[in-house]
C-alpha positions in Angstrom: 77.6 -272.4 -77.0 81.5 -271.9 -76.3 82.3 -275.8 -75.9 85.1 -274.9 -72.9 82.2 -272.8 -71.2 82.4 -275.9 -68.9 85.6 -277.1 -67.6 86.9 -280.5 -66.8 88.1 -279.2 -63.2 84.3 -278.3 -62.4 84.2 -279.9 -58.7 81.5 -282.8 -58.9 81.2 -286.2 -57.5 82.0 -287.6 -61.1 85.8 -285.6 -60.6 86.6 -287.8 -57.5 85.4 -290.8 -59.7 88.2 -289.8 -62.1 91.3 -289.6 -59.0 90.0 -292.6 -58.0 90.3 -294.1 -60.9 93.7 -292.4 -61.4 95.2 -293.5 -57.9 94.2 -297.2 -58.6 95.5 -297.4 -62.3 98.6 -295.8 -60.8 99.5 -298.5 -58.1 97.7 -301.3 -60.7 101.2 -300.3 -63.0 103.2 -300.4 -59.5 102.4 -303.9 -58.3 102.4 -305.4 -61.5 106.0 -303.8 -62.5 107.2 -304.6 -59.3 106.0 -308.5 -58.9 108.0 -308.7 -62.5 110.4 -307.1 -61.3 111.5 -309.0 -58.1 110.5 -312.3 -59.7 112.9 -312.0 -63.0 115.4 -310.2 -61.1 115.7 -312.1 -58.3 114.5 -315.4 -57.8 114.9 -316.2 -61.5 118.1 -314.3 -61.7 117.1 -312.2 -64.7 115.9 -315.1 -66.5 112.5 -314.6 -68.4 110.4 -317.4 -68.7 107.2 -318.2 -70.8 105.3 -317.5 -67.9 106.4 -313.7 -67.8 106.0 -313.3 -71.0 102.4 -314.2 -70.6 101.7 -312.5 -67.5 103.5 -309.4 -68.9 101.1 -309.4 -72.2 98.1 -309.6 -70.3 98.9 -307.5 -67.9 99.5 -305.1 -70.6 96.4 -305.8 -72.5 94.3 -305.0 -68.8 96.9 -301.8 -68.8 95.5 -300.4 -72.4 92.0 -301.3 -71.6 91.8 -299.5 -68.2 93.8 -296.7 -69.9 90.6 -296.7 -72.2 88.1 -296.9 -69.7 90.0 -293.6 -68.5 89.9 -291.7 -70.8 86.1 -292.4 -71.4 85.7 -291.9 -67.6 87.5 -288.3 -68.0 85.5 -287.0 -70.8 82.3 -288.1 -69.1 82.8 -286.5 -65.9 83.5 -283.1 -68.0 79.7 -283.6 -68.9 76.9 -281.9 -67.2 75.6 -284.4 -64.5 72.4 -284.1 -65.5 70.0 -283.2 -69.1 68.5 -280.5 -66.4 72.0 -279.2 -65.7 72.6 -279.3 -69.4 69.9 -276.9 -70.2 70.9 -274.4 -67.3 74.6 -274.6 -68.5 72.9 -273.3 -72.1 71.0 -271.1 -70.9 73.7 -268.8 -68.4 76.0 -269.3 -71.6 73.7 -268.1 -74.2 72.3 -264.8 -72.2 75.6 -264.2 -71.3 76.5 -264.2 -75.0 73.8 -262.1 -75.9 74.3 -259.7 -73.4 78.6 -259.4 -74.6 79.7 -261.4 -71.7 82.4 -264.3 -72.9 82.4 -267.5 -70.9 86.1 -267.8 -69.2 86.3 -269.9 -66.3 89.6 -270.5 -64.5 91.1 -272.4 -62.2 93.1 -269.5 -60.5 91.8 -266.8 -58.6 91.7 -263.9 -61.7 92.5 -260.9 -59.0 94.0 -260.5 -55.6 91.0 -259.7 -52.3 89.7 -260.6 -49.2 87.5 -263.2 -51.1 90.5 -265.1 -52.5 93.2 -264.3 -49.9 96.9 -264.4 -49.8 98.1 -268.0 -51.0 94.8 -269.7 -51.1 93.6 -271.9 -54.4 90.5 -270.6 -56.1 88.7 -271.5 -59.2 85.5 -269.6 -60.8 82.8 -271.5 -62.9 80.7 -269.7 -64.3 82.5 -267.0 -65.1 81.4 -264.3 -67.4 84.0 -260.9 -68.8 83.4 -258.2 -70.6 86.5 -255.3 -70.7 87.1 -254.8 -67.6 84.2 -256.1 -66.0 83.6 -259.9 -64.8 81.0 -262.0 -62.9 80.6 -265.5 -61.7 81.1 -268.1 -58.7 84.0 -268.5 -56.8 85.1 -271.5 -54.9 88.7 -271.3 -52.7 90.2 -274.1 -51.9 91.3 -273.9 -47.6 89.8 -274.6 -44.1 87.0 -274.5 -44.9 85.9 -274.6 -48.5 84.4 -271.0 -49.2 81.9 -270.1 -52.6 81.0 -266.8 -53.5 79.4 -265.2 -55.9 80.5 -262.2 -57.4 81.4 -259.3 -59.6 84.2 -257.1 -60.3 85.3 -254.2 -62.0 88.2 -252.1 -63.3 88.4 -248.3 -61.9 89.7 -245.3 -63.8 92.4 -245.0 -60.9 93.0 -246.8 -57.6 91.5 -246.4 -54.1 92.2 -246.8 -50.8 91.9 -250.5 -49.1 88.0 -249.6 -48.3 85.6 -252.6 -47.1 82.1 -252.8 -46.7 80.7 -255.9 -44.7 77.0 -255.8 -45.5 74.7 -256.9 -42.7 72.8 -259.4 -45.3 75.5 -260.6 -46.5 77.8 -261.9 -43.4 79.1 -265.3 -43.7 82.4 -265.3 -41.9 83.7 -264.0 -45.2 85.1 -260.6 -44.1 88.0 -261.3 -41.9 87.0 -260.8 -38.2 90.9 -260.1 -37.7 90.3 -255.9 -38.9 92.3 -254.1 -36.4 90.8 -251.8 -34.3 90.8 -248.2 -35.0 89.9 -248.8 -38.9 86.2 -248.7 -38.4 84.7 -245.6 -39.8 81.2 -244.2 -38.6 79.0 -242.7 -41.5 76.2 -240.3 -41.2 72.2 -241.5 -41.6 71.5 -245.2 -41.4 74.0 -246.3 -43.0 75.8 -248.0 -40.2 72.8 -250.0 -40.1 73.7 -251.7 -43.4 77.0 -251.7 -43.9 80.2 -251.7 -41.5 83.3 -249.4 -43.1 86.5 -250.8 -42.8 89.0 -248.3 -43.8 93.1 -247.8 -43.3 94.5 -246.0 -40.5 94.6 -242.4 -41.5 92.1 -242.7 -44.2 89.4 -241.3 -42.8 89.3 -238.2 -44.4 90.0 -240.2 -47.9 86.5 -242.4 -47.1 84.3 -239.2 -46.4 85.5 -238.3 -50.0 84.2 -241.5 -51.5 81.0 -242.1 -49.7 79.1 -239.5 -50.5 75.3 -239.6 -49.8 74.5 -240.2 -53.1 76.8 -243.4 -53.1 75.8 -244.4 -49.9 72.0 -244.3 -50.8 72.8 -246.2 -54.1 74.7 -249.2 -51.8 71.9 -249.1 -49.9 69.3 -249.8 -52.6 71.1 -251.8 -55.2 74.4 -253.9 -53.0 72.9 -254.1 -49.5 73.3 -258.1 -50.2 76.8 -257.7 -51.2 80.1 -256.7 -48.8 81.9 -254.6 -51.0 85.9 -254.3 -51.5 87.4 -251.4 -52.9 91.3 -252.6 -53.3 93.4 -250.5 -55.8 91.7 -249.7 -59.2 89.0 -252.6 -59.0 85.4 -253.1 -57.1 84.3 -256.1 -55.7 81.4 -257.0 -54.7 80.8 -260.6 -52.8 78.5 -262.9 -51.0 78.6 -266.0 -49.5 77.0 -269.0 -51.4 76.6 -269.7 -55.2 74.3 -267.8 -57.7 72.2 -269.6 -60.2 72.6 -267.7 -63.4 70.1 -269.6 -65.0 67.6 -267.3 -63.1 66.8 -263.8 -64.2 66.9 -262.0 -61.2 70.4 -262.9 -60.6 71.2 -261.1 -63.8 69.0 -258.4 -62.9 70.9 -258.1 -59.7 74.6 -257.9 -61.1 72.6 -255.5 -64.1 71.9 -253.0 -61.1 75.3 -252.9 -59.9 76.9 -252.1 -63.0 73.8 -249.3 -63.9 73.2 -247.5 -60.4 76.4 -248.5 -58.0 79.8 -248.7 -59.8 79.4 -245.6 -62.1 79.2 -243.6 -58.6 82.4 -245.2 -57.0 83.9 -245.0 -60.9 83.3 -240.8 -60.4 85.2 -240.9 -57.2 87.7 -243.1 -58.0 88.5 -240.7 -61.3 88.7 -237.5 -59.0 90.9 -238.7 -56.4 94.5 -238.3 -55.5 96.1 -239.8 -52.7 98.2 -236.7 -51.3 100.7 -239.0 -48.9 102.2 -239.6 -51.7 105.0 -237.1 -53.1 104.4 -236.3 -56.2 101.0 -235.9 -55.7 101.2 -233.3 -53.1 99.3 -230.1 -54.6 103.0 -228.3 -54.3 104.7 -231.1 -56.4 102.0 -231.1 -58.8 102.3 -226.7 -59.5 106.0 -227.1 -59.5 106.0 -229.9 -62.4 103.5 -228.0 -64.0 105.7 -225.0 -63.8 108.7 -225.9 -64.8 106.6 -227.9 -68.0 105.1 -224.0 -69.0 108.7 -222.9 -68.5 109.8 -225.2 -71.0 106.7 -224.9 -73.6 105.9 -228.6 -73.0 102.0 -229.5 -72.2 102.8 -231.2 -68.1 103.1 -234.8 -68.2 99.6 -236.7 -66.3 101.9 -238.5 -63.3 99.8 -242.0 -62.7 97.9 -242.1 -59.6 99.3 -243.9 -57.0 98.0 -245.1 -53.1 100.8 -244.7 -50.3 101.5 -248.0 -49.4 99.8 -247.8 -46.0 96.1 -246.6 -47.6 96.8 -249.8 -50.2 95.8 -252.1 -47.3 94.2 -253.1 -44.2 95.8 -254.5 -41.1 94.1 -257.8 -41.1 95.5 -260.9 -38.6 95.0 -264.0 -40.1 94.1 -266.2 -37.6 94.0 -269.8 -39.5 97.2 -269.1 -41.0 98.9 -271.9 -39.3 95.6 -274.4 -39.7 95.8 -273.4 -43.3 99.8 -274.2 -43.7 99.1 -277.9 -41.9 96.7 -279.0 -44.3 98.5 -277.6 -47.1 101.5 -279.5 -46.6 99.1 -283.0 -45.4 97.3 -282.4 -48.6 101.2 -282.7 -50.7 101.8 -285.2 -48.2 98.9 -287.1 -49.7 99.5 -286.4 -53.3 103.0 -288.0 -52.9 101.8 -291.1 -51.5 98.8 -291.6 -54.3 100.8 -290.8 -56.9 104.4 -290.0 -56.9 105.6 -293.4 -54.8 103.3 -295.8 -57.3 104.9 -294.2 -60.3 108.4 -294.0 -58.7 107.9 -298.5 -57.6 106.5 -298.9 -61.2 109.4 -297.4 -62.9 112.0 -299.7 -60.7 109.9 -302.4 -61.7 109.7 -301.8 -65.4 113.5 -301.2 -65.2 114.3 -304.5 -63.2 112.2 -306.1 -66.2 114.1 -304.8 -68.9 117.4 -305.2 -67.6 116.3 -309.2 -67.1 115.7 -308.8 -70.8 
C-alpha cells in the first residue's frame, strides 16, 4: 500500500482533536510569555529573580512535553479511525493498484466545474488516476458542506459547456440559477432522465453530440450521474460519498469508462466549433490552400470553443452568504492563532530584554 494513500487533512473527528489541541498550546505559550513578561518588565523592572527562573524552566519543560504529546496526537489522527476502516482503506488502495489506478489525493479541487465552483475549497480522498482519467470523493468546503463522488476524463478536443442533471441524481448540486432559454428538448424519453443544459446558440452543437446512440448509453450506464461536459474533460457526479471498498462501485465507474465516455470521446474528436475564425470551413480551405501552394503538408490549427459556447450563464445566488463566512472563518483563524502567537512573541521579547 502507497503509505500517503491516506492523508493527514482527511476530515475526522480526530482532525478537530488536533486544532484543538493546537489553539490551546498556542495561547498556553501566550499567557505564560506574557505573565513573564509584564512581571519582569514591569513590576520588577527588568529584574529576574529566582522565582522566574523557576517558573520559566517549568513552564518550559510543560512546553516540550505538550509539544510531544502533539506531535503523537498529529500522527494518530492521520490513522484510520478504526481496524475496520483500516481494512477498507487496503482494500480500495490495493484494487485500485491492481487495476493501474495510483492513489493521489489532494487538498485542491484537481479541475475547474459546477461540482467545485468558482473560489470554493475542495479536497478529494480517495482519489484514484490513471492518464487522463481520475475517480474518487469530493468534499468542498462552503454553505453548506457538499460530497460527491465522481469521475473524470480528458477529451481528444474540447466541447461546448453541456450539462446533464440526472433525475436520480438531484441533490441541489446543479445550480438552479441556469438561465432560461439554455434548456434543450431531446427526442424519445430522454427528457425523462436527464435535463440538457446547453449555451445560448448551441443548440445545433448539442444535437451533434447526443446522438441516439449516446443518449441510450447515458441512459443505461450514467442515469445516477449528472454529467458535465466543460472544455476537453467529462464529468460525471453525484451527491453523497462512494464506498470503494464495494465492487459494484467499481463496476459502476468500470461502465462509464467502457460503454459512455468512448461515445462522447467520438464526438468530441469530430467536432469543430465554427464561431470561431479560423475554424470557419472558408478559413480552413484557404490555409489549406495557400499550405499546397507552398508544398508544405497544412498545419492541424488546435480546436478551440468561442468563448460564449465555453460556458453557461449560471447566477450564483449564495455568492454573498459564501463571501460572509469566508471572511468570519479568517476572522476566526486570526483570533485562534495569529493574536496568541503575536502576545507570545511580546512576551518572550519583554523576557529577554529583562535579561
Amino acid at each position: 500500500m502507497r503509505r500517503g494513500s491516506r492523508p493527514s487533512w482527511v476530515p475526522t473527528a480526530r482532525q478537530v482533536l488536533v486544532h484543538v489541541n493546537h489553539c490551546l498550546l498556542l495561547w498556553y505559550v501566550c499567557i505564560v510569555w506574557m505573565v513573564l513578561g509584564v512581571r519582569i518588565d514591569t513590576l520588577q523592572d527588568n529584574r529576574i529573580d529566582a522565582v522566574d527562573v523557576r517558573d520559566i524552566v517549568v513552564t518550559s519543560a510543560v512546553f516540550l512535553a505538550w509539544v510531544g504529546l502533539t506531535l503523537w496526537l498529529y500522527r494518530w489522527a492521520a490513522r484510520p479511525p478504526s481496524r475496520r476502516s483500516l481494512v477498507r482503506q487496503a482494500r480500495q488502495t490495493l484494487t485500485a493498484l491492481a487495476n493501474g489506478f495510483e492513489p493521489e489525493p489532494t487538498s485542491s479541487a484537481p479541475f475547474g466545474s459546477l461540482m467545485t465552483a468558482r473560489g470554493a475549497r475542495a479536497a478529494v480522498y480517495p482519489r484514484f488516476v490513471a492518464p487522463g482519467v481520475e475517480f474518487g470523493n469530493l468534499r468542498r468546503d462552503g454553505r453548506p458542506v457538499r460530497t460527491w463522488r465522481y469521475a473524470a476524463v480528458a477529451l481528444p478536443a474540447p466541447l461546448p459547456h453541456f450539462v446533464l442533471d440526472s433525475s436520480e441524481a438531484r441533490g441541489g448540486d446543479v445550480p438552479r440559477g441556469v438561465e432560461r432559454g439554455q434548456r434543450l428538448s431531446l427526442e424519445g424519453d430522454f427528457d425523462r432522465w436527464f435535463r440538457l443544459h446547453v449555451p445560448s446558440e448551441y443548440q445545433t452543437d448539442a444535437l451533434f453530440v447526443f446522438t441516439p446512440d449516446l443518449m441510450a448509453a447515458l441512459i443505461d450506464d450514467a442515469r445516477s450521474w449528472n454529467v458535465e461536459l466543460v472544455d476537453d474533460r467529462v464529468v460525471f457526479f453525484a451527491p453523497g460519498d462512494a464506498d470503494f471498498s464495494d465492487e459494484d462501485v467499481w463496476r459502476a465507474i468500470e461502465a462509464l469508462f467502457a460503454r459512455v465516455v468512448p461515445l462522447i470521446a467520438e464526438r468530441s474528436a469530430r467536432y469543430l466549433d465554427e464561431r470561431v475564425a479560423s475554424q470557419t470551413p472558408e478559413a480552413r480551405v484557404a490555409a489549406m490552400t495557400a499550405a499546397m501552394a507552398k508544398g508544405i503538408s497544412p498545419v492541424r490549427l488546435e480546436p478551440r470553443i468561442d468563448p460564449h459556447g465555453r460556458r453557461l450563464h449560471v447566477r450564483r445566488r449564495n455568492a454573498v452568504l459564501s463571501a460572509i463566512g469566508a471572511v468570519g472563518w479568517f476572522l476566526a483563524l486570526v483570533f485562534l492563532y495569529v493574536v496568541p502567537g503575536l502576545f507570545a512573541f511580546a512576551g518572550f521579547m519583554s523576557v529577554v530584554d529583562g535579561r
